[in-house]
N, C-alpha and C positions, 0 to 999 in steps of 0.2 A: 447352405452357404449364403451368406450376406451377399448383399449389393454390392460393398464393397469390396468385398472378396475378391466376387466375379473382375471387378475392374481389375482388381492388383494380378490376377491369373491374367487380362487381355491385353496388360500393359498401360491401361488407359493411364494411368498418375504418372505415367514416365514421356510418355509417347505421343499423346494427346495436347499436354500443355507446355506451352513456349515459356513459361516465369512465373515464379510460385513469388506473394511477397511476403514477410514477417515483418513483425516489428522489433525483433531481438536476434541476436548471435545463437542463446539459448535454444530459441525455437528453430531456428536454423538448424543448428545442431540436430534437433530430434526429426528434421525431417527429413534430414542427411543417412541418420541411421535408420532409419525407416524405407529406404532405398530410393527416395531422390534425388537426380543427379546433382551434386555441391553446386557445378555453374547454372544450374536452372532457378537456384534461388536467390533474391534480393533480400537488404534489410532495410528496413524503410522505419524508423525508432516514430512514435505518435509526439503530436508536437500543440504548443498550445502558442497563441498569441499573448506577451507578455502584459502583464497587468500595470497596466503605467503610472497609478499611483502607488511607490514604491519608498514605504518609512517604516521598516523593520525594526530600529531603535527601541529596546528593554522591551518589546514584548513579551508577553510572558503569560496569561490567564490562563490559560488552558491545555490541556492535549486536547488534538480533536479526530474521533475515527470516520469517516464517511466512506459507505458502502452499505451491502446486503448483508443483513442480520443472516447469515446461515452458518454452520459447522465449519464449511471449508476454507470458509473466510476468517478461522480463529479469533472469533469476539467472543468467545465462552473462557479461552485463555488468556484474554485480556481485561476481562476481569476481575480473573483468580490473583493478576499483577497487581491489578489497583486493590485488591485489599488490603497491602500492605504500602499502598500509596495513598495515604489518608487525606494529607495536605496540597496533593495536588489534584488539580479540578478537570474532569475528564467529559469530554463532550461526546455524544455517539450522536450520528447522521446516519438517519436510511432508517430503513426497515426489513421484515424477511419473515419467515417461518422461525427464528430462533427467536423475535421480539416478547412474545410472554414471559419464556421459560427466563429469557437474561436480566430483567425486570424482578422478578420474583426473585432471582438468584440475589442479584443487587438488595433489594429489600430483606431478604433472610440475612445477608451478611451484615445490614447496617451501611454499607458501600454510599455514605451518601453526596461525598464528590463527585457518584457519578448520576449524569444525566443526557435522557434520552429526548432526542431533540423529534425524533420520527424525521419524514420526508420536508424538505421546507424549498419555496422559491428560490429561484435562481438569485432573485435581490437577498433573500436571508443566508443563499450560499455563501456568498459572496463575505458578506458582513461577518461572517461567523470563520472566513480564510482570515482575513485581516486581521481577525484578534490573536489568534491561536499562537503555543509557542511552538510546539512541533507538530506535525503529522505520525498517526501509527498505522503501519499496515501489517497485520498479526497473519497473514495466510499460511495455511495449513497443507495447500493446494500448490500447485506450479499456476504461475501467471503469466499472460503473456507480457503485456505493458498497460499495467495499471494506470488511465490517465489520471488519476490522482494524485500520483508522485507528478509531472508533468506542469500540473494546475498549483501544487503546493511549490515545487519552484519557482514558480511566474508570479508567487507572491513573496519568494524569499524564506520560503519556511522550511526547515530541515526534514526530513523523515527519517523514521527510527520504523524499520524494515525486518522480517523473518529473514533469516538466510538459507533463500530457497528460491532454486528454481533462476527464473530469470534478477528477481532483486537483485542479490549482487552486482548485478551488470549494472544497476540503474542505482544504488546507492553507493556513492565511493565513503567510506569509513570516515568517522571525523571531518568529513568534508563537506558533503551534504544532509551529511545525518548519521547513524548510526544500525549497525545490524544486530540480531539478538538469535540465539538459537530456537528456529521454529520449535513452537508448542510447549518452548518452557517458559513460564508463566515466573519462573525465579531471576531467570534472569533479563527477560524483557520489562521488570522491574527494577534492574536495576540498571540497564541502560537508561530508562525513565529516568529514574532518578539521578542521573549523570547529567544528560540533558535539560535536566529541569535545573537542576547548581548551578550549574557552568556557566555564566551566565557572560562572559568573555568568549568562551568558544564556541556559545552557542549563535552569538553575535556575528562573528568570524562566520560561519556555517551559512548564518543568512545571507551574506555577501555571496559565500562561492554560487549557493542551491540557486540564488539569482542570476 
């Protein structure tokens, strides 16, 4: 029997603590059904201070993904989208244990819109929020509250989001951005490509995200 086991047989996760807090409804939810008491938890959503220089007008260079190259973070199916996203120019932030194999894959396919920026300064984060036309978060995984979505509103930039998990809660459709069904690689191309056109609604998008 686990550590935790033991606890959930002594009560301790019921009994022990005065306030659980999350940052979403979602998570709330799984710890509701996990048997903590619903008034013992708070939602407390992660928050960023706004980026004050604020001129979203036609931008447009790039998608940009910034996170951990890993599996459960679906950067192997975001990808497989940009292959058939020739013409628009895809930027990857971070690094991980998928960083080879996604490189190589990139390279096999020809993929050469896309590029791999590795880990950079908080001044080159920065620089590289400002340009972008939307943000993508391709997870594979449940999340809690990605401050990424968070930071990409404080500069007015849409997200085009998996639908999974907590996302929904944090991207409202055509508003902030756009959802795509996790892990398919056909159609998160072609929200892409929606969002890369639109170039009116994408406009709109950056006012609300802001």
């Amino acid at each position: 029997v686990s550590l935790l086991d033991r606890h959930w047989q002594k009560g301790t996760w019921v009994n022990m603590v005065d306030c659980y807090i999350t940052a979403t409804e979602f998570s709330r939810q799984k710890l509701i059904t996990a048997g903590i008491p619903a008034q013992k938890i708070a939602v407390k959503p992660n928050f960023v201070y706004p980026e004050c220089s604020y001129d979203r007008k036609n931008q447009k260079k790039y998608a940009l993904y910034v996170g951990r190259l890993s599996r459960e973070k679906g950067v192997d199916v975001l990808l497989k989208a940009w292959e058939g996203l020739r013409d628009i120019p895809l930027k990857i932030m971070g690094d991980g244990p998928l960083a080879t194999e996604l490189k190589n894959y990139a390279q096999k396919k020809n993929i050469h819109q896309i590029e791999f920026l590795g880990y950079l300064s908080q001044e080159g984060y920065h620089a590289y929020m400002k340009g972008e036309g939307f943000i993508v978060v391709p997870s594979v995984c449940y999340e809690n509250f990605p401050r990424i979505i968070a930071e990409a509103y404080a500069y007015g930039v849409p997200v085009l989001a998996s639908r999974l998990g907590t996302l929904p809660e944090l991207v409202r459709g055509k508003e902030t951005g756009l959802m795509f069904v996790s892990g398919n690689p056909c159609d998160l191309a072609q929200k892409a490509r929606w969002l890369w056109t639109q170039d009116e609604d994408r406009e709109r998008m950056n006012r609300i995200a802001r």
